[in-house]
N, C-alpha and C positions, 0 to 999 in steps of 0.2 A: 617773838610777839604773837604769830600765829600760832604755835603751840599753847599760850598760853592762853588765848582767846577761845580755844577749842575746847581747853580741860576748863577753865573758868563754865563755858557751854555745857558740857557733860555734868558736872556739879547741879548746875542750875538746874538741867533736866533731871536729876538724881532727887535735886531737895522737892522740884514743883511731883514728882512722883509720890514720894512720901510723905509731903502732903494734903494733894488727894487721895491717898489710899487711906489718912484718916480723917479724912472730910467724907468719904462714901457711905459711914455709918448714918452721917446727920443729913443725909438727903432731903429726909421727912419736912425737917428744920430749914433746910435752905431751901428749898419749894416752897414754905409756906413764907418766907423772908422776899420772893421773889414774886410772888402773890400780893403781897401788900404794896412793894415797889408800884409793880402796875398800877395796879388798883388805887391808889393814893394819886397819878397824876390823872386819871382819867375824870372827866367832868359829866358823867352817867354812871347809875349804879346798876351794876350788873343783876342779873334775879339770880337766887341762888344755884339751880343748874347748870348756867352759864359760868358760875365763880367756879363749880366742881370740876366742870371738864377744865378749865384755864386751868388749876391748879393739876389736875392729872397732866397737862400739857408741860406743864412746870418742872413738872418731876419726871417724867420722861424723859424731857429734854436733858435736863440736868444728868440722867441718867448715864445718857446716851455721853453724852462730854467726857464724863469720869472714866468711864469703859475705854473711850479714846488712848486717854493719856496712861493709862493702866496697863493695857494690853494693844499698845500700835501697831500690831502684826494682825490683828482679827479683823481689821478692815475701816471701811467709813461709815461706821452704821449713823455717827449724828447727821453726815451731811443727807444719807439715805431719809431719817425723820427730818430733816429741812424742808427737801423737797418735798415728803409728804403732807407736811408741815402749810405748805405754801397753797399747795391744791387745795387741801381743805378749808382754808380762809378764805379764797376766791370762792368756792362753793357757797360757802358760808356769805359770804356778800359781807368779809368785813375788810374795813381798808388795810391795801400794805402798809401804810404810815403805823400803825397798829402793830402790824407783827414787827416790823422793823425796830420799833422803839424796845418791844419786848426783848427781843435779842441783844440790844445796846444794855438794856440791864439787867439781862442774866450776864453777862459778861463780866458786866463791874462786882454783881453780887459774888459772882461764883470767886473772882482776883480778891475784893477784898474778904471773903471767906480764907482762901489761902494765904494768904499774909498775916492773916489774924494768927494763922499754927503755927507756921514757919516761927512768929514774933512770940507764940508763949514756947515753943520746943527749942528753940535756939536763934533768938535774935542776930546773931552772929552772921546768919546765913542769910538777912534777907537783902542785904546789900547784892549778896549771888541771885536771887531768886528774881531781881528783881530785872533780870536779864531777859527774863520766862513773857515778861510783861508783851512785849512787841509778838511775843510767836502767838502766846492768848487773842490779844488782838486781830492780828490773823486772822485766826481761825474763826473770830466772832465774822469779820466782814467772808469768810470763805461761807459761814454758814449763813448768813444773812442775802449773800449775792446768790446763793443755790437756792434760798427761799421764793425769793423776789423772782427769778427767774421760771421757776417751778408756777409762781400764784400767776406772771403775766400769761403763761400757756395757756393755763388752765382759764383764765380771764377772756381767753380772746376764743379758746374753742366754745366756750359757754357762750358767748356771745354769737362766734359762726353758726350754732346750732340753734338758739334763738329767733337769729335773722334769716335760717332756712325756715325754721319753723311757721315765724310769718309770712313767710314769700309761698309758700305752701298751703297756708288756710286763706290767704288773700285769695291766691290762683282760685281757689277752691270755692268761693265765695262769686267771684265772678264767674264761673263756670255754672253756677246756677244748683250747686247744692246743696243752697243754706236750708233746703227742705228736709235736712239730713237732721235731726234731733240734735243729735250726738256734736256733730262740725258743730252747731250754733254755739254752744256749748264753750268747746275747744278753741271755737272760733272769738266768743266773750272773753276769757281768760287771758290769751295771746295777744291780742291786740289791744287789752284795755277797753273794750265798747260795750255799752249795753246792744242787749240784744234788741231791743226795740229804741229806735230812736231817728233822727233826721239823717238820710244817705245822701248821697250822690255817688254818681260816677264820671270820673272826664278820660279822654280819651283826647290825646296829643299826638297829630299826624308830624308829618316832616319837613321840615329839617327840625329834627329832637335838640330840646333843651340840651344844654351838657351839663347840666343839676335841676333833678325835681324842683316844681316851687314848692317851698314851704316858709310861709309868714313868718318873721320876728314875733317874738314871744310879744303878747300886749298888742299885735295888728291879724285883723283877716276874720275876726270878729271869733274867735275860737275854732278855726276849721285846721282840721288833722288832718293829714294826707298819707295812705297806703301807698306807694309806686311800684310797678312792676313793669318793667321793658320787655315789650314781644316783638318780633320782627323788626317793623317797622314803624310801631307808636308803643307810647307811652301811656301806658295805664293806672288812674288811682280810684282807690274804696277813700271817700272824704267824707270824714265826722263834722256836719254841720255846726252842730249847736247851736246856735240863736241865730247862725249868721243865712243872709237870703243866698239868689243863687244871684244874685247882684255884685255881692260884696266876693262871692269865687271866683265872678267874673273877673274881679278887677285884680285881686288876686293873682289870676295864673295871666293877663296880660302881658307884664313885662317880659313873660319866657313862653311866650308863643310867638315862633317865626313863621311858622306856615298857619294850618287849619286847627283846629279843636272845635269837639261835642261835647256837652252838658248834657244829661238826664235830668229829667224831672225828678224832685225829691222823692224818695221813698222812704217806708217809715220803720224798715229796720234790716236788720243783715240776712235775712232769708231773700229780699224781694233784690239782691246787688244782680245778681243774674237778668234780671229784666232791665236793672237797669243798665247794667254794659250795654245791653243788646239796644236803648235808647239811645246813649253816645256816642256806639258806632254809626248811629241812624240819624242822629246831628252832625257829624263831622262829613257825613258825603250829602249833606246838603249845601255845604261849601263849595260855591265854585269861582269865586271872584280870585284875582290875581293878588290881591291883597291879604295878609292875613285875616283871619275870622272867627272867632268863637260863639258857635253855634247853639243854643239852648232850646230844647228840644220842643217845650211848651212853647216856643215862639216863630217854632220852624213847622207846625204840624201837619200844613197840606205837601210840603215837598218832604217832609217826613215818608208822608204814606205814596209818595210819589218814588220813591228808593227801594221804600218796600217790598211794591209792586211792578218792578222794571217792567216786565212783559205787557202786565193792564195798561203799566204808566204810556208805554212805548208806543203802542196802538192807538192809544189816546190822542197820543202827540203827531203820527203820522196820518191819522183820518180827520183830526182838526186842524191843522198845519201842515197836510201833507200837499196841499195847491203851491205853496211858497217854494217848495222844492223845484219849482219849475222856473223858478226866479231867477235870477244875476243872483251869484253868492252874496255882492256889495247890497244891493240892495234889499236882497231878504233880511238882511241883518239889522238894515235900517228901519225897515217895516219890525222889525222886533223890537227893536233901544227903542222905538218908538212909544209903543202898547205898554214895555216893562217900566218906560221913563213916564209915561199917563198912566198909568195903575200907582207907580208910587207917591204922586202928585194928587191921589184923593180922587183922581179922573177930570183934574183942571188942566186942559190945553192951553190956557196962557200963565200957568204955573210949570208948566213942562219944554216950554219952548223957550225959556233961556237958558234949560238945561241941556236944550236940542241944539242953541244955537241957529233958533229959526225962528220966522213968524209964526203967532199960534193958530194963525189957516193953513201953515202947511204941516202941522200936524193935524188938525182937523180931516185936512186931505190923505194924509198917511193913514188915516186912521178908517176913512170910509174904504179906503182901495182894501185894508185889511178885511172889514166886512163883505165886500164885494168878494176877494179870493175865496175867503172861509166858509164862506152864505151863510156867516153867524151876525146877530145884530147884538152889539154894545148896550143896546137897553135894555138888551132881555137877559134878564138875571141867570137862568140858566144855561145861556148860552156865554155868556161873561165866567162861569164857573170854569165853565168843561175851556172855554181859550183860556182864562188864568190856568190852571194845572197844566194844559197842554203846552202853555210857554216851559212849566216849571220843566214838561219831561223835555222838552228838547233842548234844554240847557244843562239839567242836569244827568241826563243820557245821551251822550252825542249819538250812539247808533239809532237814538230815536228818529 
């Protein structure tokens, strides 16, 4: 029974031989048969250069097949054009569903091509030939999983170098080079943005998200997000579009555990450079224990209070430098005092159920502060210099 299973095999490879050795002539013919297959299921018409290379692709292919079976000691040259096969689609940005169907029906064209010889040279044999069918097969899935496998490579390196690409002109952009002609440029193309249009930058301190935010499609008012992880935050370039810095806020909420900065909009990819340098200068204006997202335009006396550590610092020690000589406890209370009346519009019986006291004994807290300081609360600039001066010694402890 094995022996005869075997010569039965040999036969079969004998007849599917000499019938592609005269199927090789009409290549021209079965390309173009193989051409209209496609082309008949697909629901887009191709522009004519596209149909030429498809059809050179065709006939290659096809080529490459017959050579196979003809001469199987010269190598694998179809699955070699598979693979190249596969690269070039990916390149090309067209789907594998695409080339995959292609190869399901060169398969069937090139079988029933063969059958058709076998059936006019001698009927007799295609009962043997038709043995041939399952090895064809084969081959079509050997050549189609070499393809597929070739296009996903070539799919995901296109893609790593892409996604370097952007992480590279982001960097670049934050860095404060958009003065560069050329980057704006590169920089437009790469990321999809006009070169003039509404910025931001945010800046995400610690404990880091464990995923950027980025809206559901239809929420966040149309804002795109760039991210780039340094050290210790979280960095994005974000495509406004109609949206305020209100609707960012709310936005990057849900995935801020600790601190975050906002910059003031800027009005296109040259100016992202100042404005990192504005969300770094938002996010250390945070100092409560609570999370906080900082917007810069709302933050802008302890802004210039970060800025200027050394001015701020001096400030804070020759206007508040008497409370140093205080009880730690109650310097501090002389301070929640001032900070908890300045946010109250400067109303003592609006502050002192936030004091949890009478609002004479803020009143009280509040003269012994003038007495320390020998600044008076009515005089406007002396109200200035102890506002900022609270700021630097909260938000610089060395102050």
């Amino acid at each position: 029974m094995a022996f005869g299973t075997a010569h039965a095999d040999r036969d079969g490879r004998a007849i599917m031989r000499r019938a592609v050795g005269r199927l090789a002539p009409r290549l021209t013919d079965l390309a173009d048969r193989l051409l209209a297959e496609i082309v008949v299921g697909e629901c887009w018409d191709r522009p004519a250069e596209l149909r030429d290379d498809l059809w050179q692709v065709c006939h290659v292919g096809l080529g490459h097949g017959v050579a196979t079976i003809l001469d199987p000691d010269r190598g694998r040259a179809d699955l070699e054009w598979a693979e190249r096969l596969g690269r070039r689609r990916a390149e090309q940005g067209q789907p594998l569903d695409q080339l995959l169907r292609s190869y399901r029906l060169a398969g069937r064209v090139f079988w029933e091509a063969v059958v058709d010889i076998v059936s006019e040279d001698d009927p007799a044999h295609v009962p043997v030939l038709v043995r041939q069918a399952t090895r064809t097969w084969h081959t079509i899935d050997e050549l189609s999983s070499a393809a597929a496998a070739a296009y996903h490579r070539t799919e995901y390196d296109l893609l790593r170098s892409s996604e370097e690409r952007t992480a590279a002109v982001v960097d670049a952009l934050l860095e404060g080079r958009g003065t560069e002609g050329a980057l704006l440029t590169t920089a437009a193309e790469a990321l999809g943005l006009p070169v003039r249009g509404r910025y931001a930058v945010v800046v995400i301190g610690v404990p880091l998200p464990p995923e950027p935010p980025e809206p559901p499609d239809g929420e966040g008012g149309g804002l795109r997000f760039f991210w780039r992880l340094r050290a210790d935050t979280r960095v994005a370039v974000v495509a406004l579009g109609p949206a305020t810095l209100d609707d960012l806020t709310e936005t990057l909420r849900p995935y801020v555990a600790g601190h975050a900065g906002v910059s003031a909009v800027v009005d296109g990819l040259a100016e992202l450079g100042t404005a990192r340098h504005q969300a770094e200068l938002a996010i250390r204006t945070c100092c409560s224990s609570e999370p906080e997202i900082a917007l810069l335009d709302r933050r802008l006396p302890d802004a210039l209070i970060v800025s200027e550590p050394r001015l701020a610092g001096r400030l804070g020690r020759i206007r508040l430098g008497p409370l140093l000589e205080l009880d730690a406890a109650y310097r501090d209370v002389l301070l929640d005092t001032f900070a908890t009346w300045l946010e109250c519009d400067g109303s003592a019986a609006a502050a002192a159920p936030l004091l949890y006291c009478h609002h004479n004994t803020v009143l009280n807290r509040l003269r012994r502060l003038e007495r320390l300081t020998g600044c008076a609360l009515t005089r406007p600039r002396d109200l200035v210099e102890l506002v900022l001066a609270l700021s630097a010694v909260r938000l610089l402890p060395l102050a």
